[in-house]
C-alpha positions in Angstrom: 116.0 108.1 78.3 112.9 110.1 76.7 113.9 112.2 73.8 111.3 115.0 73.3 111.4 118.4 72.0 108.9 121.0 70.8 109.1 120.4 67.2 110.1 118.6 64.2 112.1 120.9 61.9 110.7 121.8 58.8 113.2 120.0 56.5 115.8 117.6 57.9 119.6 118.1 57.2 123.2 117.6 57.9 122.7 120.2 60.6 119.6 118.9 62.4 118.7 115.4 61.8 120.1 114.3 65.1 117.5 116.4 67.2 114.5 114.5 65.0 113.1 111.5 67.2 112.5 108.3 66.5 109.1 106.5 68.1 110.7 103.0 68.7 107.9 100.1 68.6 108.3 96.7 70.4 108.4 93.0 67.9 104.7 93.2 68.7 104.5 96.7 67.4 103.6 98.4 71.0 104.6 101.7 70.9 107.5 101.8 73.5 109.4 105.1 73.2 110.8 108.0 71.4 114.5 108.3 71.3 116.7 110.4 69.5 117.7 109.7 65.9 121.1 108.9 66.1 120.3 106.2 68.4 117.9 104.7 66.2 120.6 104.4 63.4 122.7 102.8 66.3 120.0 100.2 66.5 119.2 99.8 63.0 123.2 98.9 62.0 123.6 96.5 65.1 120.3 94.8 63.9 118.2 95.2 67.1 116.1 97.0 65.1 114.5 98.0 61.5 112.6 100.5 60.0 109.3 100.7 59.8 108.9 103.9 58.2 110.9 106.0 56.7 110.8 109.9 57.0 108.3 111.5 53.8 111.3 113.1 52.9 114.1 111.1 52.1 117.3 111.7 54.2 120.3 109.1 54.1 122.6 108.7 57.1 125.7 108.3 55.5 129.4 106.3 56.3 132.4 105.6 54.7 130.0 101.3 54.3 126.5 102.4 55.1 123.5 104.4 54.1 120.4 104.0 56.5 117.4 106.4 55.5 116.2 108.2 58.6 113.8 106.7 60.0 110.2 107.6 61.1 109.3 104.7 62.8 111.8 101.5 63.8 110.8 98.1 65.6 113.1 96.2 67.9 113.6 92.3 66.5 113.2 91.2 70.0 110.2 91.4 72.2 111.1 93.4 75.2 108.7 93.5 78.3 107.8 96.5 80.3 106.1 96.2 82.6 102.5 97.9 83.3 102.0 100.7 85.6 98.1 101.0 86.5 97.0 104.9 85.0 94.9 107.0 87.9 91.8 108.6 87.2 93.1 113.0 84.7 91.7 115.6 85.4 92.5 117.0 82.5 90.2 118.5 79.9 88.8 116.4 77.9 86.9 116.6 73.8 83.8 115.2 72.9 85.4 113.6 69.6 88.5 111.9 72.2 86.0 110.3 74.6 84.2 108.6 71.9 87.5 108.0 70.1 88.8 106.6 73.8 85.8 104.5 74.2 85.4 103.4 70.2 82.0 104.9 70.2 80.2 102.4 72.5 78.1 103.3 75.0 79.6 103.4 78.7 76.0 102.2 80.3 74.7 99.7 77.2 77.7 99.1 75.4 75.6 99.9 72.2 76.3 102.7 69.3 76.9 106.0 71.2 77.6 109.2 69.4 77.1 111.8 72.8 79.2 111.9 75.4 77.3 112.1 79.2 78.9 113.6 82.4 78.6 110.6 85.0 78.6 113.4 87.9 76.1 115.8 85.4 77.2 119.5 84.9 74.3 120.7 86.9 76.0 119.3 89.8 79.5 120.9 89.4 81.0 117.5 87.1 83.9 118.4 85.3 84.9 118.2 81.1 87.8 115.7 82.3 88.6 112.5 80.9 87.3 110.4 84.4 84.0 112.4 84.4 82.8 111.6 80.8 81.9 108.8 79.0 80.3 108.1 75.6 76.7 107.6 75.6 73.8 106.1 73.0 71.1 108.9 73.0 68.4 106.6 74.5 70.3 106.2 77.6 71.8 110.1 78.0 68.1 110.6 77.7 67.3 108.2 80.1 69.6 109.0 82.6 69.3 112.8 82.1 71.1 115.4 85.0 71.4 112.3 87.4 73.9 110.0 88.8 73.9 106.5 87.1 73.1 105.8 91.0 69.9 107.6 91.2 68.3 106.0 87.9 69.3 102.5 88.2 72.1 102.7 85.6 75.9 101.2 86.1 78.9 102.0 83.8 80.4 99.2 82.4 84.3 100.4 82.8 86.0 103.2 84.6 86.7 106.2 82.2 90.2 107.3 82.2 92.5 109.4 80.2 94.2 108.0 76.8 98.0 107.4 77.5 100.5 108.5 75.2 101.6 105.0 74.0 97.6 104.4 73.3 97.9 107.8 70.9 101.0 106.3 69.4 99.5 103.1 69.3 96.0 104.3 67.6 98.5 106.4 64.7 100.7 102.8 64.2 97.5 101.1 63.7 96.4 103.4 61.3 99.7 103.6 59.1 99.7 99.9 59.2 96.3 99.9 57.9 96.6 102.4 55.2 100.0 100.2 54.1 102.2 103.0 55.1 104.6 101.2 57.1 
């Protein structure tokens, strides 16, 4: 069961920590989940899980024999597989700063340092701002290939451009903390 809701509160208490979520990563720290904080207290005192990161502001879950801090971020103690469902081509809108985020600023055509994004169907031609319409691009070959399909010039894309999921955000922003020691 997915937990979601619009917003995190402003300050967590007594009141509303149980409506805060949780992201719950896998032993291999894969983002799985978010789930609601109560259940990731459950998990953390039966010792299928432990925190990762705590919330910047420091909230205790208390009992009568335990204090947990509420959580940010826990991690399950045992690998647990899910398995992969293949992603179809979005439609939805996509940034220039996401696409070369998505494709780690390589080049869809060369595979070399790309800093531009090109439209594989051009916008002259009707292509679309979506995520399985654009792909980053050095300049030499967005000059090269100009308002024509990678088709007409020769060229061929060296992966299929598709949208981010929202364990690959989650994934990116674990990386990150881990990186900057956070967690």
């Amino acid at each position: 069961m997915t937990f979601r809701h619009a917003a995190d509160p402003v300050a967590v208490t007594a009141d509303n920590w149980i409506h805060t979520s949780v992201l719950v990563l896998n032993a291999s720290y894969e983002a799985l989940d978010e789930i609601a904080a109560d259940r990731a207290v459950v998990l953390i005192i039966g010792g299928a899980a432990e925190a990762i990161a705590d919330r910047e502001s420091y909230f205790a879950i208390r009992s009568t024999r335990v204090e947990v801090p509420l959580p940010q971020t826990i991690r399950l103690r045992r690998y647990v597989y899910i398995e992969h469902v293949p992603h179809g081509g979005d439609q939805s809108r996509a940034t220039l700063a996401g696409v070369l985020r998505r494709d780690r600023h390589r080049c869809g055509y060369c595979a070399g340092w790309a800093r531009t994004v090109d439209h594989i169907r051009p916008r002259s031609r009707g292509g679309p701002n979506t995520w399985d319409n654009l792909v980053a691009c050095c300049v030499a070959c967005n000059t090269a290939k100009a308002d024509h399909t990678p088709e007409e010039v020769g060229m061929r894309l060296l992966w299929q451009p598709k949208a981010p999921t929202h364990r690959a955000k989650q994934q990116r922003k674990i990386w990150r903390q881990l990186a900057a020691g956070h967690a």
